[in-house]
Residue frames as qw, qx, qy, qz and C-alpha x, y, z in Angstrom:
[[0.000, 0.887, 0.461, 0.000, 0.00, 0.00, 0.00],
 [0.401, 0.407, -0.169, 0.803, 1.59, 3.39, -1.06],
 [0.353, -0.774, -0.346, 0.396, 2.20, 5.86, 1.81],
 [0.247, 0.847, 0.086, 0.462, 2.70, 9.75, 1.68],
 [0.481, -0.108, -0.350, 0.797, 5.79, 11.53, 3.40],
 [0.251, -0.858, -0.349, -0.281, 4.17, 13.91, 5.66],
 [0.349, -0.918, 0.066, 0.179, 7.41, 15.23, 7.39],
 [0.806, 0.481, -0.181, 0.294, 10.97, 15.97, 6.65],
 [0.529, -0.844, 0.045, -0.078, 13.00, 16.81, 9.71],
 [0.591, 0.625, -0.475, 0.187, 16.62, 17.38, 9.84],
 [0.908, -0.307, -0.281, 0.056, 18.94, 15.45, 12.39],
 [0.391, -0.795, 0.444, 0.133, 22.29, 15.52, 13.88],
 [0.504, -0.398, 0.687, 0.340, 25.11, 13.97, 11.91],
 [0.091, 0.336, -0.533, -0.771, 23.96, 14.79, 8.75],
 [0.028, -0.399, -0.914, -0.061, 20.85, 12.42, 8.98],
 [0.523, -0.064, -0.105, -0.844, 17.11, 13.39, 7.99],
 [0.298, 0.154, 0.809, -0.483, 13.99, 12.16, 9.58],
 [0.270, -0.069, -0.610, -0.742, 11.73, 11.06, 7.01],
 [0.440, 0.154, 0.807, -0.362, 8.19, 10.16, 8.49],
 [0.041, -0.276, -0.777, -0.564, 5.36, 8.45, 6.33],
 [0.274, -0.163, 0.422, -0.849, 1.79, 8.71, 6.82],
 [0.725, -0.404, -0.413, -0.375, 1.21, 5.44, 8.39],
 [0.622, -0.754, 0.067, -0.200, 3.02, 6.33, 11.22],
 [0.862, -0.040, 0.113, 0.493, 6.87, 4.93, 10.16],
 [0.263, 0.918, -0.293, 0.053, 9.50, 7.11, 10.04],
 [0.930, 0.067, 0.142, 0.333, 12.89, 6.39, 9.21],
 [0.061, -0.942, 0.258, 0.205, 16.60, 8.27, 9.30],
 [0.833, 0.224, 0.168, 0.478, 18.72, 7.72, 6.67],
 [0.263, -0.114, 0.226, 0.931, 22.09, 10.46, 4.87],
 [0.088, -0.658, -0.068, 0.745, 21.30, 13.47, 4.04],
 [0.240, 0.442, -0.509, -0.698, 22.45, 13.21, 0.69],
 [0.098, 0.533, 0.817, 0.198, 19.67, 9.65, 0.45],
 [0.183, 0.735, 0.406, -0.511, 16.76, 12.42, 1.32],
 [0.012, -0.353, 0.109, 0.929, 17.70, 14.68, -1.37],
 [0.270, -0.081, -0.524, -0.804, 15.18, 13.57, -3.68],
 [0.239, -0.586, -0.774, -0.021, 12.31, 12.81, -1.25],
 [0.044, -0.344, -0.206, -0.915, 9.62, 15.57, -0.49],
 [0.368, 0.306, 0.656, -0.583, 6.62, 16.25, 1.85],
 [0.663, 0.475, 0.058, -0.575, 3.64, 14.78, -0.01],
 [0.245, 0.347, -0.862, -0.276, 5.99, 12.73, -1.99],
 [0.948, 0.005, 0.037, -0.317, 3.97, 9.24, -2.56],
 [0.296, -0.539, 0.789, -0.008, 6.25, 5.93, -1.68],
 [0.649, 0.195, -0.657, -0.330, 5.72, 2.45, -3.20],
 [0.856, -0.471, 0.167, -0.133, 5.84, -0.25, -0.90],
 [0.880, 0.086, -0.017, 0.468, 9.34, -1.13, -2.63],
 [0.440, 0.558, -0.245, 0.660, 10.30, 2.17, -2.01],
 [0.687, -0.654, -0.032, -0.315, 9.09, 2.03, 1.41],
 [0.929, -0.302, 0.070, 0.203, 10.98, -1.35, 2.02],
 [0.830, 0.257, -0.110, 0.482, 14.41, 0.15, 0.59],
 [0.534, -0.757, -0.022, -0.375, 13.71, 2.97, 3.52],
 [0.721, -0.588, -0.002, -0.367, 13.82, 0.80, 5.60],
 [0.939, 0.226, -0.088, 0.245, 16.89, -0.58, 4.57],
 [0.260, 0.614, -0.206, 0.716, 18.77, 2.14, 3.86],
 [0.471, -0.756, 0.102, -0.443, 17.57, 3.34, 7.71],
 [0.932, -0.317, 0.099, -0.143, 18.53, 0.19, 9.31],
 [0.780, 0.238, -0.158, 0.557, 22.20, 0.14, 7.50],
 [0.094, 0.757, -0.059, 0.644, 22.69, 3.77, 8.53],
 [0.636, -0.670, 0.323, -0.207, 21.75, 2.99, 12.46],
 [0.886, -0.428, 0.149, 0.098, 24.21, 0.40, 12.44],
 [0.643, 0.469, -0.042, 0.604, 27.13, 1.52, 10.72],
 [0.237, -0.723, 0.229, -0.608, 26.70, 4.63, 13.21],
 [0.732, -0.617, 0.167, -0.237, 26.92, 2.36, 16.13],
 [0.870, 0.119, -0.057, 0.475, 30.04, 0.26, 14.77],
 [0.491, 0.553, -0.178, 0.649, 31.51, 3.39, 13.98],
 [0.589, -0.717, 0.096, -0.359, 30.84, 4.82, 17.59],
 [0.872, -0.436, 0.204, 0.091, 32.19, 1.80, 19.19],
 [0.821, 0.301, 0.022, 0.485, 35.13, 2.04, 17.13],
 [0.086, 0.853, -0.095, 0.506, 35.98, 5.50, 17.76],
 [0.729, -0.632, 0.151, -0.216, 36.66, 4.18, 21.38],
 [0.380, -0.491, 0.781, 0.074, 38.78, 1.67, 20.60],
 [0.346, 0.223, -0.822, -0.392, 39.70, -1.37, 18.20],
 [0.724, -0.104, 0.326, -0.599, 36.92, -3.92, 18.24],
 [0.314, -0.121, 0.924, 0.183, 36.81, -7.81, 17.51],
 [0.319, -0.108, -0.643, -0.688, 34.29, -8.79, 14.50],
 [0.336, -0.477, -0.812, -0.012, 32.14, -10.46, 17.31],
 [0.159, -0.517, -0.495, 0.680, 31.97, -7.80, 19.44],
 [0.312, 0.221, -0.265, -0.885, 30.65, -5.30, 16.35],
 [0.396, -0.129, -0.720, -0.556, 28.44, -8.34, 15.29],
 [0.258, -0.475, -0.746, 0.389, 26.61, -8.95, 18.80],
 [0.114, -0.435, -0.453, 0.769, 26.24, -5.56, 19.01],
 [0.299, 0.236, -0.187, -0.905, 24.49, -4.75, 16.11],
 [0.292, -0.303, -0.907, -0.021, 22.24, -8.19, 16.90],
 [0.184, -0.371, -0.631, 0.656, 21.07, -5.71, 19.63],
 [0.184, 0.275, -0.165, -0.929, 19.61, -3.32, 17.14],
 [0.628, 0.296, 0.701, -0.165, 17.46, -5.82, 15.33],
 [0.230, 0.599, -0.452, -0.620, 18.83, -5.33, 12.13],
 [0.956, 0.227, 0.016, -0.187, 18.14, -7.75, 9.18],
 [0.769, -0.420, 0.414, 0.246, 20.81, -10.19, 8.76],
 [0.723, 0.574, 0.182, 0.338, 21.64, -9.49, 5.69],
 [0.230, 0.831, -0.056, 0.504, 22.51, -5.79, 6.36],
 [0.649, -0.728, 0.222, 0.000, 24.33, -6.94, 9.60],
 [0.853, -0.036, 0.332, 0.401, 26.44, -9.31, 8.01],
 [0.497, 0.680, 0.263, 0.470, 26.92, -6.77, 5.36],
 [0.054, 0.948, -0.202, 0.239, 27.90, -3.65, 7.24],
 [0.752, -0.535, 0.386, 0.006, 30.72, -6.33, 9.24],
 [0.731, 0.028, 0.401, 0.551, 32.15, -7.45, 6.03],
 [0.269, 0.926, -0.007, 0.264, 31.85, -3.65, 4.85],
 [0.202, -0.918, 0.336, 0.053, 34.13, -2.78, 7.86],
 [0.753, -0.366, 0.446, 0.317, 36.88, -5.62, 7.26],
 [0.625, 0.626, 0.335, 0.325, 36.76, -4.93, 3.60],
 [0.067, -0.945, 0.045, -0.317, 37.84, -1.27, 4.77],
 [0.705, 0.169, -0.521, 0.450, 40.05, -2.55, 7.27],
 [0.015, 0.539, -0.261, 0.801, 38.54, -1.30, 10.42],
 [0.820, -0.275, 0.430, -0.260, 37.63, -4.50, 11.78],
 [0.429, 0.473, -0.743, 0.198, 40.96, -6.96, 11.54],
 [0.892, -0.450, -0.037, -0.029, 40.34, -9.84, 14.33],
 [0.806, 0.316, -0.272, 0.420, 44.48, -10.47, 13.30],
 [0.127, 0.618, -0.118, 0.767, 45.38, -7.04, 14.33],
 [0.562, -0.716, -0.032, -0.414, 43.11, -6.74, 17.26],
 [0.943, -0.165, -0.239, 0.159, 44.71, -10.07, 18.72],
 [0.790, -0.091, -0.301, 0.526, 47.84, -8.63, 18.99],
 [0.011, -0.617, 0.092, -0.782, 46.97, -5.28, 20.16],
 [0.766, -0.560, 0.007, -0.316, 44.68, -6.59, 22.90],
 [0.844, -0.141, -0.276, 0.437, 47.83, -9.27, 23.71],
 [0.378, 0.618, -0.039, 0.688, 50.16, -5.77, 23.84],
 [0.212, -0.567, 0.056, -0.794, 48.36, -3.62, 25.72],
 [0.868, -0.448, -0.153, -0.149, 46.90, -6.64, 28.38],
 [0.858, 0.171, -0.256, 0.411, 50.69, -7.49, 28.77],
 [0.222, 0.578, -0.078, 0.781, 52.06, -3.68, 29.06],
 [0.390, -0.528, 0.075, -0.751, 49.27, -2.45, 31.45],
 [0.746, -0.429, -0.018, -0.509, 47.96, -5.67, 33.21],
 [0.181, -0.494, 0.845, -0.099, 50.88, -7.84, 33.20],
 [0.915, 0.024, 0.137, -0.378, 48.70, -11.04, 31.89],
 [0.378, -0.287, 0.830, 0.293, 50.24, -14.14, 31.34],
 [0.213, 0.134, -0.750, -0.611, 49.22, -16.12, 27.76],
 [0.030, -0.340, -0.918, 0.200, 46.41, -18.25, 29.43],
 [0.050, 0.584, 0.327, -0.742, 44.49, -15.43, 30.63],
 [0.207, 0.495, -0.262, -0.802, 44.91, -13.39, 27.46],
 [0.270, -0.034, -0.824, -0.497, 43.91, -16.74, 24.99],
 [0.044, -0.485, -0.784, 0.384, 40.89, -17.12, 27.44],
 [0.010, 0.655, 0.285, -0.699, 40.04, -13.70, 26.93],
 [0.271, 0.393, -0.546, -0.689, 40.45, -13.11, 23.16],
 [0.117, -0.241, -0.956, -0.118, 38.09, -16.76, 23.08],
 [0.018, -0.456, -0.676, 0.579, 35.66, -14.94, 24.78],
 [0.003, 0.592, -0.248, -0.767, 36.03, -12.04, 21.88],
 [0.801, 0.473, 0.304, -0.205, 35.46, -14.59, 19.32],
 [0.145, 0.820, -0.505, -0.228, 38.74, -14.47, 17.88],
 [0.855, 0.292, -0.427, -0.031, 39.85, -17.45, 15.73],
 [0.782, -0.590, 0.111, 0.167, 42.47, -19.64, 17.19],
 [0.649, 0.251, 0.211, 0.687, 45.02, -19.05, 14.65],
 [0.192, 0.647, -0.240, 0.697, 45.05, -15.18, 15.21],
 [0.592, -0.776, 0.139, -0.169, 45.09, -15.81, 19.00],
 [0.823, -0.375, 0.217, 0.367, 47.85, -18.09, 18.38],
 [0.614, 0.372, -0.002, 0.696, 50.04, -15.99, 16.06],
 [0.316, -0.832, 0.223, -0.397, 49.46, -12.77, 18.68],
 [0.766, -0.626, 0.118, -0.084, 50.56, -15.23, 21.49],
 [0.998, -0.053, -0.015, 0.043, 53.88, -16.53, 19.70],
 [0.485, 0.448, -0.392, 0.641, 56.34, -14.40, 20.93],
 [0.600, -0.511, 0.320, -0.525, 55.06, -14.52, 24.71],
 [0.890, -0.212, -0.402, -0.038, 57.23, -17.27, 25.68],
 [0.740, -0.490, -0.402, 0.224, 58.70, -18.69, 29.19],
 [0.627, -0.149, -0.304, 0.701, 61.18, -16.36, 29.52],
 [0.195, -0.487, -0.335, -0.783, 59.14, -13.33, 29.17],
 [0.656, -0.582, -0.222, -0.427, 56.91, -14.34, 31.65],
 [0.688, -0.196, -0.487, 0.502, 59.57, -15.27, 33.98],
 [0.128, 0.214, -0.177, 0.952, 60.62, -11.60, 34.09],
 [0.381, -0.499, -0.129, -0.767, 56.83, -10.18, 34.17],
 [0.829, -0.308, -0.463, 0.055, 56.41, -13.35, 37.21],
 [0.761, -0.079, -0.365, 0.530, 59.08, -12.33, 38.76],
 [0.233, 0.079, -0.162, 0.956, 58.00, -8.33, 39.14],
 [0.667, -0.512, -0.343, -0.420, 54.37, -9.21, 39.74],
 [0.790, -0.331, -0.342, 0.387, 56.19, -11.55, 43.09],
 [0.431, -0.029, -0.393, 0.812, 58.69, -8.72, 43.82],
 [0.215, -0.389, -0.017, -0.896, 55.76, -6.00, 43.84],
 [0.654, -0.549, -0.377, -0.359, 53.42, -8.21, 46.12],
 [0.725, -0.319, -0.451, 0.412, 56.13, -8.72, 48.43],
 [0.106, -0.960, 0.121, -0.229, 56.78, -4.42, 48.78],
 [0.116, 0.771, -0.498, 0.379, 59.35, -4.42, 51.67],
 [0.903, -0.236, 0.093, -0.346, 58.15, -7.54, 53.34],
 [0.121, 0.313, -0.937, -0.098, 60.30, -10.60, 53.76],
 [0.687, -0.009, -0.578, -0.441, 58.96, -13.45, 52.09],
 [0.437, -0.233, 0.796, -0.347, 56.99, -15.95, 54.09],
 [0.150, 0.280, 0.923, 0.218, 54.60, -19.09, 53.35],
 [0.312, 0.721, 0.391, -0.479, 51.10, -16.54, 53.53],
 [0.251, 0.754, -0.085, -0.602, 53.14, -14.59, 50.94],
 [0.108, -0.114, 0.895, 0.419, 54.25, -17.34, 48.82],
 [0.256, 0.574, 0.771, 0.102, 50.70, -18.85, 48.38],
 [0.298, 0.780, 0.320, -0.449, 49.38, -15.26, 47.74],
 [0.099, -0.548, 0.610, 0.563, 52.13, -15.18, 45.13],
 [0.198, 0.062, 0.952, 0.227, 51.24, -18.56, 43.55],
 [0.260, 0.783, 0.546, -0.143, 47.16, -17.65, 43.46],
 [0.204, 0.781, 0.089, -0.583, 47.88, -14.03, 41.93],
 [0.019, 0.521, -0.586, -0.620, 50.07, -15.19, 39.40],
 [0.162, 0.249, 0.932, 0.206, 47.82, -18.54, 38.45],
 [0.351, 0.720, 0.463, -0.381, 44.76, -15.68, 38.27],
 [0.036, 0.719, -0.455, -0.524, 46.90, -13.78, 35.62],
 [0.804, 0.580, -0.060, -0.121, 47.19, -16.73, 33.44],
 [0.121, 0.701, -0.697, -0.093, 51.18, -17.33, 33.65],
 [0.744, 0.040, -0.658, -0.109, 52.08, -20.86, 32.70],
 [0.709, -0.696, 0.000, -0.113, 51.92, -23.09, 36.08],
 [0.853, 0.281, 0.005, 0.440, 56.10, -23.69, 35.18],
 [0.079, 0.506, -0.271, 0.815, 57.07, -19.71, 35.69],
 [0.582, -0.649, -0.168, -0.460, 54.59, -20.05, 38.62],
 [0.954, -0.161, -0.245, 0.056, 55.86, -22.90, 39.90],
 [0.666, 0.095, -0.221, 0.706, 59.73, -21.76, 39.69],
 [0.127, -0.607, 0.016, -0.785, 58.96, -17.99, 40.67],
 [0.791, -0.549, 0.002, -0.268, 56.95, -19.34, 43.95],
 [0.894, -0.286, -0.132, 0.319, 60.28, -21.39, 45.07],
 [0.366, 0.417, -0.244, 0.795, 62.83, -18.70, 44.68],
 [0.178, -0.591, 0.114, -0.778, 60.72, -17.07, 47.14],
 [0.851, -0.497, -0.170, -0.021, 60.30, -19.87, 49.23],
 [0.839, 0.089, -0.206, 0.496, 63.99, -20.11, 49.15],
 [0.250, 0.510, -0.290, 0.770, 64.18, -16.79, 50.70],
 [0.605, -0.619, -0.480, -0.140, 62.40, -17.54, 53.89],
 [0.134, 0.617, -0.619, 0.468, 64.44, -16.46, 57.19],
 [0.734, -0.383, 0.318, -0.461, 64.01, -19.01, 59.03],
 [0.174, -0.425, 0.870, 0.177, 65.96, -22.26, 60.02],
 [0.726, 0.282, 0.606, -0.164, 62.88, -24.87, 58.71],
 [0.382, -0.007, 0.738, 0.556, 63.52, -26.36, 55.76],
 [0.274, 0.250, -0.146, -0.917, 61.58, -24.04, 52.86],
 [0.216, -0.076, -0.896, -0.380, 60.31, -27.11, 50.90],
 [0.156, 0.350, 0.816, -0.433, 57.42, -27.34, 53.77],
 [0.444, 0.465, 0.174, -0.746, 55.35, -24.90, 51.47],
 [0.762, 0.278, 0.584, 0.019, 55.07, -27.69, 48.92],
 [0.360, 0.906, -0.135, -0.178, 56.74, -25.95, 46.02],
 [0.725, -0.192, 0.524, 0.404, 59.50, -27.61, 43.77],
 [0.254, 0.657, -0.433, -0.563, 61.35, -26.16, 40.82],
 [0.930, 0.301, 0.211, -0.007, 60.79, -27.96, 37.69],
 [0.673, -0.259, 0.547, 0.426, 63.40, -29.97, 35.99],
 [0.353, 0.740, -0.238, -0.520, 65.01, -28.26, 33.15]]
């Protein structure tokens, strides 16, 4: 059934408010509007390509939002424009618009998010391939981010997580185990854990034998 635009109404961000008059209205570019009119008469196919056009327009704005913020993982732009109730066509479509464009890279992300989790939070590789699973990130770009994050790396970052929990303290068993838990929450193999937690046993002061906190370097 044709319907008759009965407002035109300009917007923020270059977007016009087209309404009909059975009570749909619909914001699409500026430069779509230019050839629609109050009074104008719609088809129902030119209704439905509206509604299209509207429905790409909100979600491309909301990718591009969430991008502006920061880099994003293809799932996390495709969940969130699930939340819009877009058709699936023009979801899928504005998700392989942005990779096409290169402004959704899952490759990339991986090893920013590994970077920056490393830099700032100190994570070990567990953690961070947990997390980037969560993201939806293949395993092949979680594992080519992760494959220069090995043992000895994390010995170091182990070993200045342990020297910062201990402050000015001397090391006891409380602070060993709190050592061992903070670094197994982090994600660090249980190997740096393992060998990190006995150096510090080994600094106990005290004549008992350290070994009582159950804690054995592995065999190299």
């Amino acid at each position: 059934m044709p319907e008759i635009i009965t407002e035109r109404k300009p917007r923020p961000r270059d977007r016009v408010e087209i309404r009909l008059s059975g009570g749909r209205f619909f914001a699409i570019p500026q430069a779509a509007a230019e050839t629609l009119a109050v009074g104008q008469e719609l088809s129902d196919e030119d209704v439905t390509h509206l509604d299209g056009l509207s429905q790409y327009t909100l979600g491309r704005d909301k990718a591009m939002r969430m991008l502006a913020l920061r880099s994003r993982s293809k799932r996390e732009i495709d969940d969130a424009l699930r939340t819009l109730g877009l058709r699936d066509t023009i979801r899928t479509g504005i998700v392989r618009e942005l990779e096409e464009i290169g402004l959704v890279d899952d490759a990339r992300f991986a090893r920013e998010f590994v970077a920056v989790k490393k830099d700032v939070r100190r994570v070990g590789p567990h953690r961070l391939r947990y997390d980037l699973g969560k993201l939806g990130l293949a395993r092949t770009a979680v594992d080519e981010a992760l494959s220069d994050f090995g043992a000895e790396e994390q010995l170091t970052m182990a070993r200045a997580l342990a020297e910062k929990q201990l402050g000015a303290s001397l090391p006891n068993e409380k602070l060993v185990r709190r050592v061992i838990g903070m670094l197994r929450r982090k994600g660090y193999d249980y190997a740096v854990v393992n060998k990190v937690a006995y150096e510090m046993a080994r600094r106990i002061p005290r004549a008992a034998d350290a070994d009582e906190v159950a804690i054995e370097p592995d065999e190299e």
